[in-house]
C-alpha positions, 0 to 999 in steps of 0.5 A: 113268075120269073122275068127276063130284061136285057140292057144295051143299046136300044137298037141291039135289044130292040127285037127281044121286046116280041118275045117278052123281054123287058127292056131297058135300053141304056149307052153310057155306063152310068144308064147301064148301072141305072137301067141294073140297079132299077130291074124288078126283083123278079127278074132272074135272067138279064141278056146284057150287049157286050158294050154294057158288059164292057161297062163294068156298071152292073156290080152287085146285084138289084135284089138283096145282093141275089145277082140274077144269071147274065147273058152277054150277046155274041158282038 
C-alpha cells in the first residue's frame, strides 16, 4: 500500500497527521534533506511547505533513485 508524507514546519503540516499523513517535520534545510532521504520506500506521495521546497534539500530521491510525486502547499 502506497503512503503519503509531508515535510515542513511542524505547525503547517500538523493537521495532515488526521488524515494518515506520515509526518516529518523538518526547519532547516539540513532536516528537510534528512527528514527526505529517511522516507519509507513506500512512500509515493510527499506534500512538501513551500519553505522546504525552498530548501533545494530534497535532491535525488530516497528510493533506488525513483523520486516519489511532490506537492508544494499554497503559502
Amino acid at each position: 500500500m502506497a503512503h503519503i508524507a509531508a515535510i515542513g514546519e511542524r505547525l503547517r503540516i500538523l493537521a495532515l497527521e488526521s488524515a494518515g499523513v506520515l509526518l516529518r517535520p523538518a526547519e532547516e534545510p539540513e532536516a528537510v534533506h534528512a527528514a527526505w532521504q529517511g522516507l519509507p520506500p513506500d512512500v509515493e506521495l510527499v506534500i512538501v511547505t513551500p519553505a522546504a521546497a525552498a530548501a533545494e534539500a530534497l535532491g535525488e530521491g530516497p528510493v533506488d533513485g525513483q523520486s516519489p510525486l511532490i506537492a508544494v502547499m499554497p503559502p
